[in-house]
C-alpha positions, 0 to 999 in steps of 0.5 A: 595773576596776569592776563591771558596775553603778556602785552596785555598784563594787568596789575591787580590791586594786593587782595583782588585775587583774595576777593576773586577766590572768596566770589568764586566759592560762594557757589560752593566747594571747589579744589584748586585747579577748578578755582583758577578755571572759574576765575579764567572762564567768567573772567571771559579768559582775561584773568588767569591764575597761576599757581604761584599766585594761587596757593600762597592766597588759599593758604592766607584765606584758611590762616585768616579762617575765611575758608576751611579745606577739606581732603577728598576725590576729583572728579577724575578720582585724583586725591584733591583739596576742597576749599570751602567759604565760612560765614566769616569768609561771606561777611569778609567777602560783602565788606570786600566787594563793596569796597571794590564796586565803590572804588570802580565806579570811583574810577569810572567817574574820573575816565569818563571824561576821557573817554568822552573826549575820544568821541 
């Protein structure tokens, strides 16, 4: 996964994108390609999935039982593949983002005197 502009690539944490896809199916089923377009949108164009990056983590979430996949059609009637949350995947997906939020604003503790300094 890298940011919209080269110079400004991030280097995600091993699993971010797992827990990014595991978010963006809580609102339901989706293929792949909608899957990388909702990380990019609400990530307000940051984030931007690539395939490379995208398919190797759907298939570990579906070997870990998170997610299920089902065949079907897109809506401009292409064959696709549909990615669903289980209930395991919601549980993992809880664990996960509070083990994030924690770490966040773990982070935030230890910049804000920085930022404070720039003032």
């Amino acid at each position: 996964m890298a940011t919209r502009k080269k110079d400004d690539q991030l280097d995600l944490m091993q699993g971010t994108l797992d827990l990014l896809i595991l978010q963006t199916l809580v609102g339901g089923r989706a293929h792949g390609h909608a899957i990388a377009c909702s990380i990019e949108k609400r990530s307000e164009e940051v984030l931007q999935v690539g395939h490379g990056s995208l398919y190797p983590a759907l298939q570990r979430l579906l070997k870990c039982g998170l997610i299920v996949a089902k065949d079907g059609v897109s809506d401009n009637n292409r064959k696709a593949r549909f990615y669903t949350l289980t209930a395991k995947g919601r549980r993992q997906l809880f664990v996960e983002a509070s083990k994030w939020q924690k770490l966040s604003r773990a982070i935030a503790c230890i910049l804000a005197p920085a930022m404070e300094e720039r003032s």
